[in-house]
C-alpha positions in Angstrom: -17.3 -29.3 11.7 -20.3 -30.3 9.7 -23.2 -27.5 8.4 -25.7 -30.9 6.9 -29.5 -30.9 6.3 -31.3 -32.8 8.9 -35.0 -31.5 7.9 -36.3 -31.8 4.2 -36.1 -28.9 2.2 -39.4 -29.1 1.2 -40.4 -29.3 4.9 -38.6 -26.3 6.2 -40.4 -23.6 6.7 -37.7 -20.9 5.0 -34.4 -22.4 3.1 -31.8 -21.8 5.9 -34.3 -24.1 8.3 -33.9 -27.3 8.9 -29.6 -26.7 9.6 -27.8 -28.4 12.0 -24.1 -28.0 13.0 -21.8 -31.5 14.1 -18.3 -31.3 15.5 -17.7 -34.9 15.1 -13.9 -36.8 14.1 -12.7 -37.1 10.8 -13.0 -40.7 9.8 -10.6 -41.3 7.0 -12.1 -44.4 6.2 -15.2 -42.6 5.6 -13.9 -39.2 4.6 -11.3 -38.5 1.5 -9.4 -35.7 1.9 -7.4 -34.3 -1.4 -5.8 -31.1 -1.2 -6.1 -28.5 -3.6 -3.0 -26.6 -5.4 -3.3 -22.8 -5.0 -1.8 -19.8 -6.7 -1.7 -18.3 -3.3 -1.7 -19.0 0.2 0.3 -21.7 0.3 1.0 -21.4 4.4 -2.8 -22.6 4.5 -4.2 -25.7 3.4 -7.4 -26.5 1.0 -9.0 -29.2 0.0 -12.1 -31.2 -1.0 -13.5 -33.5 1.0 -15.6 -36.7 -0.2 -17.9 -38.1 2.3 -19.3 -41.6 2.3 -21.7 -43.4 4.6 -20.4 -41.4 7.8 -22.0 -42.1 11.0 -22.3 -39.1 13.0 -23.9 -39.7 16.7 -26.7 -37.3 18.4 -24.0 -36.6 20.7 -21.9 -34.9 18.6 -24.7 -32.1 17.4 -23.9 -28.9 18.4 -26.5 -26.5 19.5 -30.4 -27.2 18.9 -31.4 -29.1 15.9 -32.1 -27.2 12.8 -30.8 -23.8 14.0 -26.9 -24.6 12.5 -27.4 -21.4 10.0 -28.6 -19.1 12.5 -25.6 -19.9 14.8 -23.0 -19.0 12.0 -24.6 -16.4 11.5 -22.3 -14.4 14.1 -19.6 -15.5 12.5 -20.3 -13.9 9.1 -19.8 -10.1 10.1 -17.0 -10.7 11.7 -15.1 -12.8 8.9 -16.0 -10.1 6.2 -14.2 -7.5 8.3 -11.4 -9.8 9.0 -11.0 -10.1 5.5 -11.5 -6.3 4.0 -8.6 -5.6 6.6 -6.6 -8.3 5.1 -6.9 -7.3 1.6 -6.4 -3.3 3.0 -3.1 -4.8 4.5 -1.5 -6.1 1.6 -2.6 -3.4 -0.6 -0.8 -0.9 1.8 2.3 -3.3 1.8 2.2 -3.6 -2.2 1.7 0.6 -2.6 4.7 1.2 -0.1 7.0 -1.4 -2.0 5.2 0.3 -5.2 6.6 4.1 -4.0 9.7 3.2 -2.8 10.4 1.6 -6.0 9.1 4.9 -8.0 11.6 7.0 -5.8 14.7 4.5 -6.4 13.8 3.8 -10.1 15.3 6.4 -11.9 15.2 6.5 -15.8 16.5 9.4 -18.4 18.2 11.1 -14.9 15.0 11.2 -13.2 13.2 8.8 -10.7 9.7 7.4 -12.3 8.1 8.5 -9.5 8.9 12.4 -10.5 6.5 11.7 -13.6 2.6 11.8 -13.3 2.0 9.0 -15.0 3.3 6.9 -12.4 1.7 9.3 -9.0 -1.4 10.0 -9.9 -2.6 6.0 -10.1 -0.3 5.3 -6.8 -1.9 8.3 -5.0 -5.4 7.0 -6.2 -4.9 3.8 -5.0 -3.9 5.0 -1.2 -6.9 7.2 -1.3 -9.0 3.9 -2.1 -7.5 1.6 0.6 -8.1 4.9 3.3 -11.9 5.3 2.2 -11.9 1.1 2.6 -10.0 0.8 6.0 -12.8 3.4 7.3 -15.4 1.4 6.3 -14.0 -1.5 7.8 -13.2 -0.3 11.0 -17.1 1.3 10.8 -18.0 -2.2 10.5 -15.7 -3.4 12.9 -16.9 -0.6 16.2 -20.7 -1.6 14.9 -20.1 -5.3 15.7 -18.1 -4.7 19.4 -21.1 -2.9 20.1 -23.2 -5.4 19.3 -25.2 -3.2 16.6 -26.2 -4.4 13.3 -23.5 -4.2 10.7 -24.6 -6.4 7.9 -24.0 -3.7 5.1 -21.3 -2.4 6.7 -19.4 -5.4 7.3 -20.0 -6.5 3.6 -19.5 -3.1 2.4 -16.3 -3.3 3.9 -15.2 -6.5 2.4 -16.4 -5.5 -0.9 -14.3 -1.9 -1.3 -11.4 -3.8 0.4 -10.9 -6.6 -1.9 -10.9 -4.3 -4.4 -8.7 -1.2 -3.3 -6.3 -4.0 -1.9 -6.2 -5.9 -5.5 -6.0 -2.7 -7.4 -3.0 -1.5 -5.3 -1.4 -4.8 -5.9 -2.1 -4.9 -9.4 -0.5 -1.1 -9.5 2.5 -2.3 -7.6 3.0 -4.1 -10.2 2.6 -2.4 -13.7 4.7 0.3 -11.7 7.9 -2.2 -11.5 7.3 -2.4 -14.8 9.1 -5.7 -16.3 10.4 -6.5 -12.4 6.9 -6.6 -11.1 6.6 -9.9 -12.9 10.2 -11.0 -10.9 9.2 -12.9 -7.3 12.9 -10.3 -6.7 10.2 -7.7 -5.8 7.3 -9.7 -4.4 4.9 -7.4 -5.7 3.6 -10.3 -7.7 2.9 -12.2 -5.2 1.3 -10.1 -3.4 -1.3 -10.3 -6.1 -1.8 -13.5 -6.0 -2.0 -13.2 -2.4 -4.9 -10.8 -2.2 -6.9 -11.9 -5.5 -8.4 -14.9 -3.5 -10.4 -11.7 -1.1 -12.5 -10.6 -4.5 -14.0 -14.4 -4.2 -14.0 -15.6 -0.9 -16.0 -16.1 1.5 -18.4 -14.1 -0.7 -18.4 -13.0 -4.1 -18.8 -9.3 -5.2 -22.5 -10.1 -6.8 -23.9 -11.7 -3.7 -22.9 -8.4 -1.9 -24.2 -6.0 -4.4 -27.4 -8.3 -4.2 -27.3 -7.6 -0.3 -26.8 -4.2 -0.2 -29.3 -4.0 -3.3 -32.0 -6.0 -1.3 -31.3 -4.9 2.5 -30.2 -1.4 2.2 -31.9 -0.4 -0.6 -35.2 -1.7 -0.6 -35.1 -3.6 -4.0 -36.6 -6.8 -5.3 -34.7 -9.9 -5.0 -33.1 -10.8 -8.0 -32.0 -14.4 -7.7 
């Protein structure tokens, strides 16, 4: 699937004009495919793809001409809650490996997770991935009922990228030396989860969203 420029830039009447959408077949002689090493989710490929002198027919356009960025449109919301409750997900699975650890743990004939210092952040961090799997599923009953959920939805991804990699990262300064061990797989659960903080938006473009759509402000960029 191609999103490619078929009107000028300078002719379109607002920047996402002027966008069509191709499902077409991936020409290896035209297209070079090289796939990217990850520190994470390795079951899924990535890669960068180099297109040359690719002939795509009329045929193969999907939708009217020009209107490719309003049709993924309805794909954004949807994505961002997909992802908030992906990153919730692993946070929960990192905080329950996290306190069972702190109850088995025990040190100077007590477990660790009898000692404050190792609670208090754990209990934080559920308290963060509850308040983010509401907003989420907020988003989530906004979108099945076809109401606007553009802050939500982003919202959502925003607090659950970041109460999912905060859990994980707690996970594993509570293992201590072990959380660095794959024995645990608290580690990579971080590395599972850190790739939600940057895709399939970054946590600046959302602020500047909810700066600009919800709260009324100038754009800044």
């Amino acid at each position: 699937m191609l999103l490619t420029r078929t009107t000028p830039f300078e002719s379109a009447r607002r920047p996402t004009d002027g966008i069509t959408i191709f499902y077409t077949d991936l020409d290896r002689s035209k297209i070079e495919v090289q796939r990217i090493p990850k520190m994470g989710r390795k079951a899924v490929d990535s890669n960068a793809i180099f297109i040359d002198d690719l002939f795509v027919p009329e045929e193969h356009r999907i939708g009217e001409e020009g209107r490719g960025f309003s049709y993924i449109l309805d794909s954004l919301n949807p994505e961002r809650v997909l992802v908030a409750m992906e990153a919730i997900g692993i946070g929960q699975d990192a905080l329950r490996r996290a306190a069972r650890y702190a109850r088995e743990r025990v040190v100077f004939d007590r477990p660790i997770g009898q000692n404050q210092g190792i609670q208090h952040p754990l209990a934080e961090r559920w308290m963060y991935l509850e308040s983010a799997y509401l907003m989420a599923s907020r988003a989530a009953q906004l979108y099945d009922s076809g109401q606007p959920c553009g802050a939500e939805a982003n919202a959502a991804k925003f607090l659950g990228a970041r109460a999912g990699h905060d859990a994980c990262l707690q996970a594993v300064m509570t293992h201590g030396g072990f959380g660095y061990a794959k024995e645990y797989h608290v580690e990579r659960l971080l590395r599972e989860v850190t790739v939600t903080r940057i895709a399939p938006i970054t946590e600046q473009l959302i602020l500047c969203y909810i700066a600009e759509k919800v709260l009324d402000l100038p754009r800044s960029y």
